[in-house]
C-alpha positions in Angstrom: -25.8 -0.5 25.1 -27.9 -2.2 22.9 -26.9 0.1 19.3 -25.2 2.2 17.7 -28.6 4.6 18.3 -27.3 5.4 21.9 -23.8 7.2 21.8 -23.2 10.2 20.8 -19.8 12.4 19.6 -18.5 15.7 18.5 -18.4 16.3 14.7 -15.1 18.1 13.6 -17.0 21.2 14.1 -17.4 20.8 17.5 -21.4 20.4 17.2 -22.4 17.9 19.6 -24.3 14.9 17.3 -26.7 12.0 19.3 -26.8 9.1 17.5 -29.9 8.5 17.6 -30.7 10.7 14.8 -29.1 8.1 12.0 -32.1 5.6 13.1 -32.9 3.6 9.9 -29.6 4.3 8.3 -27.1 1.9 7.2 -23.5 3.1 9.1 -20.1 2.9 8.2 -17.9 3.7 10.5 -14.3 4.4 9.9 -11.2 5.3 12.0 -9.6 7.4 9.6 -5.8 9.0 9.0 -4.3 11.8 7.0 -0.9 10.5 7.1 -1.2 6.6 6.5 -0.8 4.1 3.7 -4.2 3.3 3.6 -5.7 7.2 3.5 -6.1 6.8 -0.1 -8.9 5.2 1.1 -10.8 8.2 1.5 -11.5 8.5 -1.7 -13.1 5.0 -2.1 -15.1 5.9 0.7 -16.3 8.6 -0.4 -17.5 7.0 -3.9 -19.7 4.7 -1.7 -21.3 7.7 0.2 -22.4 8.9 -3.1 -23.3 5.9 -4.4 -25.6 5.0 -1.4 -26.3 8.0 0.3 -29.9 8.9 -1.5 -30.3 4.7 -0.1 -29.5 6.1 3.7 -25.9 5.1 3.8 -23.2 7.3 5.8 -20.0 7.2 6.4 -19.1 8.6 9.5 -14.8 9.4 10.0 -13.1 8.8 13.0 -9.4 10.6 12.7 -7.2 8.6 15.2 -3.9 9.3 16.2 -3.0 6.2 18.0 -1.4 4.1 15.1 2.3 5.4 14.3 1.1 8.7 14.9 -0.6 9.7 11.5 -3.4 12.2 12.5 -1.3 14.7 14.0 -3.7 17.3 13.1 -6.3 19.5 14.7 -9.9 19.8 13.3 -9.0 22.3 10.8 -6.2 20.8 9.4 -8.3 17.3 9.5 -11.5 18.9 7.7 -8.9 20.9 5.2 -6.9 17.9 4.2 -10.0 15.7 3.4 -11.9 18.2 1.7 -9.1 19.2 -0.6 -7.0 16.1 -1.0 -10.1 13.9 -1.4 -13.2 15.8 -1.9 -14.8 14.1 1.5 -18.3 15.7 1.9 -19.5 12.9 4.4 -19.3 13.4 8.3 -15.9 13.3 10.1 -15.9 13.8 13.9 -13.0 14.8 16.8 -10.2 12.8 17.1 -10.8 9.7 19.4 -9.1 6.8 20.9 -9.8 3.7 19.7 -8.5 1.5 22.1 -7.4 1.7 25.6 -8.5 3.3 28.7 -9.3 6.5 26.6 -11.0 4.5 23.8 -14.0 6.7 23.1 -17.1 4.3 24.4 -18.4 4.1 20.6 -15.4 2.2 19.6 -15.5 0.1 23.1 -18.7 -0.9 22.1 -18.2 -1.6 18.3 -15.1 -3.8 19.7 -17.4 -5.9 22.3 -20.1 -6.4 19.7 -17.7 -7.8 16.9 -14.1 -9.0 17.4 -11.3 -9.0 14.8 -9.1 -11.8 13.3 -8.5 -14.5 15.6 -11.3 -12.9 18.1 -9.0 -9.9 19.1 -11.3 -7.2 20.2 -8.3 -4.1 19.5 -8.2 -2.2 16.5 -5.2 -3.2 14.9 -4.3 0.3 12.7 -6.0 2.8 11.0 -9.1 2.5 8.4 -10.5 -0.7 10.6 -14.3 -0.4 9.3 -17.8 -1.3 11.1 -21.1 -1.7 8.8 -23.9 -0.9 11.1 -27.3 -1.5 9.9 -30.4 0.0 10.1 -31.6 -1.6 13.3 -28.3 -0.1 14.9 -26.6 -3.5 15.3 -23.4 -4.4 13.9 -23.3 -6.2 10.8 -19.4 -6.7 9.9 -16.2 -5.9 10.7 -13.5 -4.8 7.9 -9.5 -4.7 8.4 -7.5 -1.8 7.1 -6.3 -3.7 4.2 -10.3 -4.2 3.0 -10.9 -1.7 0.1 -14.3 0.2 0.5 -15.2 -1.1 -2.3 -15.1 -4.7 -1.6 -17.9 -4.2 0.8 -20.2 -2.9 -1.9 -22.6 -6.0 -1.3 -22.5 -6.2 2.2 -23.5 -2.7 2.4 -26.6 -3.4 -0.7 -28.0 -6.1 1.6 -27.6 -3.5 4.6 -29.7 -0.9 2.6 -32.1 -3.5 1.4 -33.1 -5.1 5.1 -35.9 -2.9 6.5 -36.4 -0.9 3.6 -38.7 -3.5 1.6 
């Protein structure tokens, strides 16, 4: 796979979304938690999908129970939590696997096209984040302990390439 245009996932409301339809948007994609220290970090994420979104950014949520077990929910306690505790309005999908043999082939892909600290290809815990840009390609990798907005100019020079 060349980008991000060719996977596909289900959205927390089961519809089946191709991503081919977010061509010439800017990406961030999040594996998410409802039960972590960093899910305060929905909020900040979702003050940059209002900032940006009129600019063709989205967020797109990955709940993930795989680190320590803090997604234990099903969709409707996933959508319930986000909406009331943090007012998320931008798209969250079906829980996933991030790494191993079950890693969803998004996140397998996301992995091979950019490593983590020291080259490590795994995600190390919950709220890792991938800036895609418009083209589709990967533009950066953020750990969990990078605050959403700390990436506010990585994100401004996403939206600016190919919209001039």
């Amino acid at each position: 796979m060349t980008s991000v245009h060719a996977f596909s996932a289900v959205a927390l409301d089961g519809e089946a979304i191709d991503f081919s339809r977010y061509r010439d948007k800017v990406l961030l994609i999040v594996n998410v938690a409802s039960e972590c220290g960093f899910t305060p970090q929905y909020q900040g994420l979702e003050a940059l999908y209002q900032s940006y979104r009129d600019r063709g950014l989205l967020v797109l949520g990955f709940p993930c129970n795989q680190f320590g077990h803090q997604e234990p929910g099903d969709a409707a306690q996933i959508a319930s939590f986000c909406t009331q505790q943090y007012g998320v309005t931008f798209p969250l999908f079906e829980k996933i696997e991030v790494n191993g043999p079950g890693s969803h082939p998004l996140y397998a892909w996301l992995k091979s096209e950019k490593s983590g600290v020291l080259g490590s290809q795994s995600i190390k815990w919950n709220f890792t984040k991938f800036l895609i840009g418009r083209d589709g390609k990967v533009v950066q990798r953020y750990g969990s302990t990078t605050k959403p907005e700390a990436m506010r100019r990585d994100i401004e020079k996403a939206l600016e390439k190919g919209n001039t």
